[in-house]
C-alpha positions as CSV (number, residue, x, y, z in Angstrom):
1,X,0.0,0.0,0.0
2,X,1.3,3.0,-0.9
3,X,0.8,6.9,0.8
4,X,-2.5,7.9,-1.6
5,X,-3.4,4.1,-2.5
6,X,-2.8,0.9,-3.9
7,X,-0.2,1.0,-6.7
8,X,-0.9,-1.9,-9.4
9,X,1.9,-2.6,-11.5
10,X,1.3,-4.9,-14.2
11,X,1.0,-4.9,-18.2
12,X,-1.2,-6.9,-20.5
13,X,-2.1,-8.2,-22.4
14,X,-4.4,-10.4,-21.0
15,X,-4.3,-14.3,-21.8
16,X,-5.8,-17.8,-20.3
17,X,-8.7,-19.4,-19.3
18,X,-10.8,-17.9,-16.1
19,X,-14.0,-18.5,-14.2
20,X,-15.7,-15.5,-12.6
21,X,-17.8,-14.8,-9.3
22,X,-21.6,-16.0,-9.4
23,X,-23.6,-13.8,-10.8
24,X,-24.7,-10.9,-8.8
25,X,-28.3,-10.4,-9.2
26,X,-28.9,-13.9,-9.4
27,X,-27.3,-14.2,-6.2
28,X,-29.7,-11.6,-4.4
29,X,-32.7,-13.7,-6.3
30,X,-31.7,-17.2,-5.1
31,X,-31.3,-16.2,-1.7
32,X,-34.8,-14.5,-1.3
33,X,-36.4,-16.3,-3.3
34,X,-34.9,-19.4,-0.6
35,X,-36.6,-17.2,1.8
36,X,-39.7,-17.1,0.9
37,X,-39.8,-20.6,-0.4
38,X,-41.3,-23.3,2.6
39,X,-38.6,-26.0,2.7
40,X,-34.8,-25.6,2.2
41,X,-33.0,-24.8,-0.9
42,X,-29.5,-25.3,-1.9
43,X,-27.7,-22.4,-4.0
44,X,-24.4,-24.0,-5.7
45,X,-22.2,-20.8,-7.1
46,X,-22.8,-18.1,-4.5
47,X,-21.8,-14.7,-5.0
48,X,-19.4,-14.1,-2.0
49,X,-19.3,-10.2,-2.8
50,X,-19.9,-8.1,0.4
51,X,-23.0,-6.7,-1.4
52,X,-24.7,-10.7,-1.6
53,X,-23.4,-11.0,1.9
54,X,-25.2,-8.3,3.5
55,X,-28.6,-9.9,1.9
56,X,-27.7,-13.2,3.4
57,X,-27.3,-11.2,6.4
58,X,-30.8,-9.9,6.2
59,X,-32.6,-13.0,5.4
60,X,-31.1,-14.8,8.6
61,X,-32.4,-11.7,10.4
62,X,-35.8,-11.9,9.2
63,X,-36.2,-15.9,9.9
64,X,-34.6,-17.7,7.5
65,X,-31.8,-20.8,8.3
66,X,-28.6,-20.7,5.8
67,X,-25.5,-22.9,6.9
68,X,-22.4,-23.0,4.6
69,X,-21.9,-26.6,2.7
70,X,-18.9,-27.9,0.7
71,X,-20.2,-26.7,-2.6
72,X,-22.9,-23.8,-1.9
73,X,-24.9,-23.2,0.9
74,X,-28.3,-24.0,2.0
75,X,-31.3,-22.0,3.3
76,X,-34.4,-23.0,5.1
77,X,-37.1,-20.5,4.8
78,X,-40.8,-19.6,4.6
79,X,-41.6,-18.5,8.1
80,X,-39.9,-15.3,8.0
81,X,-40.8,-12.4,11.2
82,X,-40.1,-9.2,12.0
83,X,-36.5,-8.5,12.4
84,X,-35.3,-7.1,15.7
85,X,-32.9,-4.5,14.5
86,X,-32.4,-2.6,11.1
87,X,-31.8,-4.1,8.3
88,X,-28.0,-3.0,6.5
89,X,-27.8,-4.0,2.7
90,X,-24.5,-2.3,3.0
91,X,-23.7,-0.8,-0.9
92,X,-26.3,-2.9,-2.5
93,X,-29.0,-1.1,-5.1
94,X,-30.1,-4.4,-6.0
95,X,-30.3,-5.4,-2.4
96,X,-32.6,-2.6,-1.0
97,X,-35.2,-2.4,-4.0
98,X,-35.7,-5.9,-3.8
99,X,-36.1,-6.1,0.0
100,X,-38.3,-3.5,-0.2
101,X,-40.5,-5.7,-2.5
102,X,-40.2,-8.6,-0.1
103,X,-40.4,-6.8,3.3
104,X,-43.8,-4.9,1.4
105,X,-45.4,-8.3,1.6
106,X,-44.9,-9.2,4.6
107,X,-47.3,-8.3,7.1
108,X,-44.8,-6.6,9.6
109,X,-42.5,-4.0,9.9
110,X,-38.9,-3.3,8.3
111,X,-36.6,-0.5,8.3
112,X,-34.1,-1.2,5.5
113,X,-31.0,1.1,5.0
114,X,-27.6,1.1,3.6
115,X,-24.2,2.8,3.3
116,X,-24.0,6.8,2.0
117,X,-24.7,6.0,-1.8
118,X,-27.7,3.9,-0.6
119,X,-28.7,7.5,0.8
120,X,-27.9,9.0,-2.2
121,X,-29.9,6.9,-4.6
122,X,-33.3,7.4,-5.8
123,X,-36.2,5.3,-4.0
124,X,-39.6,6.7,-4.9
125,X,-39.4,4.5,-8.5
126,X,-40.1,1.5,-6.1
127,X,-41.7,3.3,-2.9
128,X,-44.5,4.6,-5.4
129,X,-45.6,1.4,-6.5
130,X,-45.6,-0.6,-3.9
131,X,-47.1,2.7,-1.9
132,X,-50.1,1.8,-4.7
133,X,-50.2,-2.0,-3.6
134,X,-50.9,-1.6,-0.5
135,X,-48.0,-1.2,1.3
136,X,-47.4,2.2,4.1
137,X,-44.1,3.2,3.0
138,X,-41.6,6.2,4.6
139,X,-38.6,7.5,4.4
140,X,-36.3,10.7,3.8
141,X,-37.8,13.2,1.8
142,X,-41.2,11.7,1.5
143,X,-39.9,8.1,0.6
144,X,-37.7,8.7,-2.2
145,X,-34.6,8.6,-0.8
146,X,-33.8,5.6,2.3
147,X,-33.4,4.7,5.0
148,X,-37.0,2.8,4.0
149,X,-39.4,2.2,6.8
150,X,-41.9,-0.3,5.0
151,X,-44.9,-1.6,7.3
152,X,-46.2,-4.5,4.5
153,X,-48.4,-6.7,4.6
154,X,-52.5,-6.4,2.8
155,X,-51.5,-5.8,-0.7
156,X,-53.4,-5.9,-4.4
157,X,-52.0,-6.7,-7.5
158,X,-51.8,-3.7,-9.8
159,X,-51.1,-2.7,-13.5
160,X,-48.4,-0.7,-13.7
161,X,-46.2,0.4,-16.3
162,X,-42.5,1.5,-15.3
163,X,-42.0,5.3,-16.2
164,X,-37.8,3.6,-16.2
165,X,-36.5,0.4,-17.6
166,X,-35.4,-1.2,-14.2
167,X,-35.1,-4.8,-13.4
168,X,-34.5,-4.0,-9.9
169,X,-37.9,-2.0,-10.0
170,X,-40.0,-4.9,-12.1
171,X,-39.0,-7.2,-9.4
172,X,-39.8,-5.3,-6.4
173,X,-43.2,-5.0,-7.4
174,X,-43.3,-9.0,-8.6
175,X,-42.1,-10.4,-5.3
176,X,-44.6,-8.1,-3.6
177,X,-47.0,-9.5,-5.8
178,X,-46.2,-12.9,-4.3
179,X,-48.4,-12.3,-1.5
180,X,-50.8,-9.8,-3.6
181,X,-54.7,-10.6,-3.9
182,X,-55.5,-10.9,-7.6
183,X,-52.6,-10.8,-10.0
184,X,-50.1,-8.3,-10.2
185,X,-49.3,-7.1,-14.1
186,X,-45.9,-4.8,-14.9
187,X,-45.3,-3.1,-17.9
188,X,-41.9,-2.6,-19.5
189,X,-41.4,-0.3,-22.7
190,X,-37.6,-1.6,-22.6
191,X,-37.3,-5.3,-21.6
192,X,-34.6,-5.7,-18.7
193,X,-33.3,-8.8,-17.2
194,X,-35.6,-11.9,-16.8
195,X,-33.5,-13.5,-13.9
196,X,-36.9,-13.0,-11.6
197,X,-39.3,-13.9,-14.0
198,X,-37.2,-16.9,-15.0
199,X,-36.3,-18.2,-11.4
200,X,-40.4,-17.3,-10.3
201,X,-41.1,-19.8,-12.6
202,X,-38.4,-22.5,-11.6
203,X,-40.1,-22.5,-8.4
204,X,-43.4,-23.0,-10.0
205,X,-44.9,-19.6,-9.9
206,X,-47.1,-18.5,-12.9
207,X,-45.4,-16.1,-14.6
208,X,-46.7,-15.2,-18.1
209,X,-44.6,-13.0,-20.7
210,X,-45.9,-11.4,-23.7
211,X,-45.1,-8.5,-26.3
212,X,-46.5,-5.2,-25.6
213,X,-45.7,-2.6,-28.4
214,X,-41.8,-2.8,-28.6
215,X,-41.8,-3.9,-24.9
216,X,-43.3,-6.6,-22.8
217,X,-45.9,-6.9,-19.9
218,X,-45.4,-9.4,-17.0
219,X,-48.3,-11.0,-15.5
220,X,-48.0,-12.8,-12.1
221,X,-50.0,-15.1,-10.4
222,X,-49.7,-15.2,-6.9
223,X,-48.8,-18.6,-5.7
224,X,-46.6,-20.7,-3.2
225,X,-42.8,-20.8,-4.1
226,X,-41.6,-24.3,-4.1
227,X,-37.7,-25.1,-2.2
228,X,-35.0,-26.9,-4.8
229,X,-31.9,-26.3,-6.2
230,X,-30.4,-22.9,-7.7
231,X,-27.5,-22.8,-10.1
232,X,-25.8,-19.4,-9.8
233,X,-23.8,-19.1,-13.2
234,X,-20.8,-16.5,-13.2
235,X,-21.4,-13.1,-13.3
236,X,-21.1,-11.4,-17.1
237,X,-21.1,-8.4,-15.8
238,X,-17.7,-8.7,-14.2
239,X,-16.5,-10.8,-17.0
240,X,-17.2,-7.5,-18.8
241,X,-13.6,-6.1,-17.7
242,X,-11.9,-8.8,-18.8
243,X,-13.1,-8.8,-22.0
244,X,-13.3,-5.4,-22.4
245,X,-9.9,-5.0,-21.8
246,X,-8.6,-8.3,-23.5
247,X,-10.5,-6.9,-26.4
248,X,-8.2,-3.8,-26.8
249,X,-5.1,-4.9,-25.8
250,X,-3.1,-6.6,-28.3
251,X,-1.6,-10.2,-27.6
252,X,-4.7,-11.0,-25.8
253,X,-6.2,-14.4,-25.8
254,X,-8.9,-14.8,-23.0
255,X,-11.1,-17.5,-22.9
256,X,-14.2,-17.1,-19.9
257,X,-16.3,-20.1,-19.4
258,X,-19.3,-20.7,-17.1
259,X,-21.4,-17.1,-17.6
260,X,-24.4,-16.4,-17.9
261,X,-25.1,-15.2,-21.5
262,X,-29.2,-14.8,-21.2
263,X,-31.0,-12.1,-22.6
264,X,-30.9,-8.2,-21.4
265,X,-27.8,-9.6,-19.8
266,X,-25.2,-9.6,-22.6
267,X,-25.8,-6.4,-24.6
268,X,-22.0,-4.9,-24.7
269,X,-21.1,-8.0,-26.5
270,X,-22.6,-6.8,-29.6
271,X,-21.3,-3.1,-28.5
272,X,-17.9,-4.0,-28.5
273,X,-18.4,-6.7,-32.4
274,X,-19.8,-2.9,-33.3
275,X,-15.8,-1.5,-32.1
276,X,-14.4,-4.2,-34.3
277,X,-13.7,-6.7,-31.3
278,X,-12.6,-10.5,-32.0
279,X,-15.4,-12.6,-30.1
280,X,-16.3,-16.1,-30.5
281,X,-19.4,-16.4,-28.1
282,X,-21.1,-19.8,-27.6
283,X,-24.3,-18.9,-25.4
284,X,-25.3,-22.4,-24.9
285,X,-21.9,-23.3,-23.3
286,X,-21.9,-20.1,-21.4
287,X,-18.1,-19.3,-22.8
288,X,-16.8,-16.4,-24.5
289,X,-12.9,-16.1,-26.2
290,X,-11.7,-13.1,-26.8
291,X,-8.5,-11.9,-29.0
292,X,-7.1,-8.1,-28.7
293,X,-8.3,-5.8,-31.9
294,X,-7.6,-2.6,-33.3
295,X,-10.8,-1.2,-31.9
296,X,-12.7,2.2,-32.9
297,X,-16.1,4.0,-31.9
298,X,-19.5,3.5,-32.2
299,X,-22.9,4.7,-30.5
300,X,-24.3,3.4,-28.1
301,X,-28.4,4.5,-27.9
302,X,-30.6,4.9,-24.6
303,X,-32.7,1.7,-25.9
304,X,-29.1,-0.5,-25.4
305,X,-28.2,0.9,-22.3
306,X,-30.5,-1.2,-19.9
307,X,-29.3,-4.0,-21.1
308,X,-25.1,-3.1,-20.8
309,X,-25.8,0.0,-17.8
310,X,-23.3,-1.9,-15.6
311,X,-20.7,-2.4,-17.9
312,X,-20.1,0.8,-19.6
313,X,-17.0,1.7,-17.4
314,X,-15.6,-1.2,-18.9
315,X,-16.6,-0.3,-22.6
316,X,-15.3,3.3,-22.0
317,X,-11.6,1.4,-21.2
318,X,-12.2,-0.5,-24.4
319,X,-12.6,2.8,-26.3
320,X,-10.0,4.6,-24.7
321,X,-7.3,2.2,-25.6
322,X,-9.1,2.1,-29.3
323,X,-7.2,3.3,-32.5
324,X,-9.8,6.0,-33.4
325,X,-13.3,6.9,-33.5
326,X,-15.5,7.6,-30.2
327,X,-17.8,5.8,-28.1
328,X,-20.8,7.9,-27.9
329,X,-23.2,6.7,-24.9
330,X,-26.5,8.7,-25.0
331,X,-29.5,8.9,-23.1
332,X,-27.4,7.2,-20.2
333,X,-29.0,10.2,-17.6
334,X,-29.6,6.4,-15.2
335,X,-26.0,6.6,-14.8
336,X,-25.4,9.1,-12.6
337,X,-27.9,6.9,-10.3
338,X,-26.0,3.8,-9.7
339,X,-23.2,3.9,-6.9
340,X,-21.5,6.6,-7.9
341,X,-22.3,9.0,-10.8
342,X,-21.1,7.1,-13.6
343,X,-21.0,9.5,-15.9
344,X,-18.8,12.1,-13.9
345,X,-16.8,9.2,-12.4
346,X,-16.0,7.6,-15.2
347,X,-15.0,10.2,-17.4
348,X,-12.5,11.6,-14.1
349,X,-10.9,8.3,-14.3
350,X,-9.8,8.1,-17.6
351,X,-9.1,12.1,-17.8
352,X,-6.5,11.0,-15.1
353,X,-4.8,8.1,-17.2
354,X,-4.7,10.7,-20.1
355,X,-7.6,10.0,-22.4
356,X,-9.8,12.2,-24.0
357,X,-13.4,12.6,-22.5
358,X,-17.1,14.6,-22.9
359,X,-19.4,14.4,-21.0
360,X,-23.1,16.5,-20.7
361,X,-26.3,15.8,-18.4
362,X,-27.2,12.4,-20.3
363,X,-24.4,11.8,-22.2
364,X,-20.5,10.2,-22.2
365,X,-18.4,10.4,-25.3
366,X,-14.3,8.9,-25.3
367,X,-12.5,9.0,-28.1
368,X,-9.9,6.8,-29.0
369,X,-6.5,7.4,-30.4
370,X,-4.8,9.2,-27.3
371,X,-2.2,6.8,-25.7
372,X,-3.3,6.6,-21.6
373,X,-0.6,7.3,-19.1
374,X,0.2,6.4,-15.5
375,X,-2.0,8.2,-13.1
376,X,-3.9,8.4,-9.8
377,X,-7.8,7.8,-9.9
378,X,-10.3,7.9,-7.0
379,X,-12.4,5.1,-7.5
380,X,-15.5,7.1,-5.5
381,X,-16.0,3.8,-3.3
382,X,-17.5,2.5,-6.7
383,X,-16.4,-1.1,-7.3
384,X,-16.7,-0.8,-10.9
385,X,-14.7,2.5,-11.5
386,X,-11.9,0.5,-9.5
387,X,-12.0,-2.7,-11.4
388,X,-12.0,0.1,-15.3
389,X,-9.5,1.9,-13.4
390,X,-7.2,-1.8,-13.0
391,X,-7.9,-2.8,-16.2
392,X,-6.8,0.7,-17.7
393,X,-3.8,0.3,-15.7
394,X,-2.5,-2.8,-18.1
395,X,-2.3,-0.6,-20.7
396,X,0.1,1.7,-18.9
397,X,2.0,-0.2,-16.6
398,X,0.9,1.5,-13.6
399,X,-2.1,3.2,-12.0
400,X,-2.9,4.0,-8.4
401,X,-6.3,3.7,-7.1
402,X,-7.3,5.7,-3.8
403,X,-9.6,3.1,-2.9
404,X,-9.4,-0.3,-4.4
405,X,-10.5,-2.6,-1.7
406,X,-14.5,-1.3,-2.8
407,X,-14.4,-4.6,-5.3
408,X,-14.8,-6.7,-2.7
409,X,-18.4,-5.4,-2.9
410,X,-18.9,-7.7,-6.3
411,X,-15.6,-9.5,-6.8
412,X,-13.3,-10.1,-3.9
413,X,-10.8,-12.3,-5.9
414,X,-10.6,-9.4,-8.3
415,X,-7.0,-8.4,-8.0
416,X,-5.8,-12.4,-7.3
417,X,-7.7,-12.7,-11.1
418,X,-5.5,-9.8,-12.5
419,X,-2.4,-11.5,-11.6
420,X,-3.2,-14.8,-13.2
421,X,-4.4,-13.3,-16.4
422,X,-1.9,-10.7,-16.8
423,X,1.9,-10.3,-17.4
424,X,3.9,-8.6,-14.6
């Protein structure tokens, strides 16, 4: 550790075979779902990223029983109580607008809070329709912002239509609708990820999906949730920055097996074949190879961003260390909302490794063609902007990150990872 930060000095490119963490928002999922379900369940491939852990946390707290086996863990649920203290989803977006979904149908009383970008991050997209459910809802400023004190309990399926494409909003108001009279219906003019809808119906749930316009509408049934077996597959997001990055650095030859390639889950894949990367993706096998590219711009329109929203610090690296053209992200004003403002935070880090940057309210253009140099960058506490900020740092040698120990929200072998795929 050095005065300021962690100094990383290695140099791609970036070659071998690697497995990444479970997948994040599956993680969350399997675990509450386990919950809710009567019975035990055994999750195999477990997120152990502080942000799953503080859900696990808050599970055991409301009544569930998980114990740690040789290959996963297992979790007894489905006579969940009032907790006796606060509930602490740490840095976890995911984690808090899910909860509150849960905690909204149960019939007792939950305060749910988190770190200072939990405070930070906008709440009334789920307080509002839960608030409509059925469910007496509070909080800072009226709701919208947490800590969340959710008394649940006597709720109604509704129709609602979400005014933002939000996975973490559509299944909020689905596992409230778990304990809903009548069925609930949600309406999405952007499809986001399925990963509720798809493990609802594992556990035998009815959950119908059909067009609606350019979109799709969700219609759930409320019914028990059965106890089995989940399979958490690795995380693409987090693959993201090692493809990203073995994309535009040349020499590379990455191979990453055992992802989850599903649908609304994958869209920077076909951002970065757009930059002229060399992909071979086989969805069925879950396994991507990568080979470094002469890589150049492209534009990237607010109808792609839900499904690639977590990954564009790693596709702004990608441009970056590109040969020319710009990446041009627009309509991306949900940046700014995540765990740090994206946008601002993003373009600061690169800006301090040399590249060339524009930003505006909604908007993130890097251009290519402007070699990065050794820097310092302030990772904001954000996990991602640390892991873009390492990645970034193979292209230069060096780079020294205030705050790198923040990936241990998503990914804490991140930095054991970047040693065996890169040279020193």
């Amino acid at each position: 550790m050095a005065a300021g930060g962690t100094v990383l000095e290695r140099r791609g490119p970036i070659r071998g075979t690697l497995r990444v963490p479970g997948d994040k928002s599956v993680s969350h999922r399997a675990l509450l779902l386990g919950a809710l379900a009567s019975g035990t369940s055994r999750i195999t491939g477990l997120s152990a990223g502080l942000d799953v852990a503080h859900t696990r946390a808050i599970v055991e707290a409301l009544g569930a029983r998980t114990a740690d086996l040789a290959d996963g863990v297992e979790i007894a649920g489905g006579e969940l109580h009032e907790a006796s203290h606060v509930l602490d989803v740490g840095n976890s977006g995911t984690g808090i607008r899910l909860l509150a979904g849960l905690c909204a149908g149960l019939p007792f009383l939950s305060v749910l809070q988190g770190d200072s970008s939990i405070a930070c991050r906008p709440m009334a997209r789920v307080t509002e329709p839960l608030r409509a459910m059925g469910a007496r809802i509070d909080g800072r400023d009226g709701g919208r912002l947490a800590p969340l004190v959710i008394r649940g309990g006597g709720l109604v399926g509704i129709d609602y239509t979400l005014p933002v494409a939000s996975a973490q909003v559509k299944s909020a108001i689905l596992l409230a609708g778990l304990h809903a009279t009548g069925p609930t219906v949600v309406r999405e003019r952007v499809p986001t990820r399925r990963h509720t809808e798809e493990m609802l119906r594992e556990r035998g749930v009815r959950v119908e999906t059909a067009r609606w316009d350019e979109g799709e509408v969700i219609t759930l049934t409320p019914g028990p949730l059965s106890a089995g077996e989940i399979a958490v597959p690795g995380d693409p997001s987090q693959a993201a920055f090692w493809i990203c990055g073995a994309a535009a650095l040349p020499g590379s030859d990455l191979v990453v097996e055992g992802l989850y390639l599903g649908p609304e889950r994958t869209g920077f894949l076909p951002v970065l074949e757009r930059m002229g990367a060399d992909l071979d993706v086989d969805e069925d096998g879950g396994r991507v190879r990568v080979r470094g590219a002469e890589l150049h711009g492209t534009v990237v329109t607010g109808q792609e961003l839900p499904d690639l929203v977590d990954e564009v610090p790693a596709l702004a690296v990608a441009a970056a260390l590109g040969t020319a053209g710009e990446l041009d992200i627009r309509d991306a004003a949900e940046l700014r909302a995540k765990e740090s403002d994206r946008i601002a935070t993003t373009a600061e880090m690169l800006t301090a490794l040399g590249g060339s940057v524009e930003t505006g309210p909604e908007r993130l253009v890097v251009r290519a063609g402007t070699p990065l140099r050794p820097g310092e960058v302030r990772s904001h506490g954000d996990h991602r902007i640390a892991m873009a900020a390492a990645i970034a740092g193979l292209a230069t040698g060096r780079v020294t990150i205030d705050d790198v120990a923040c990936v241990a929200t998503s990914y804490p072998g991140f930095l054991t990872d970047l040693a065996a795929v890169s040279a020193s």
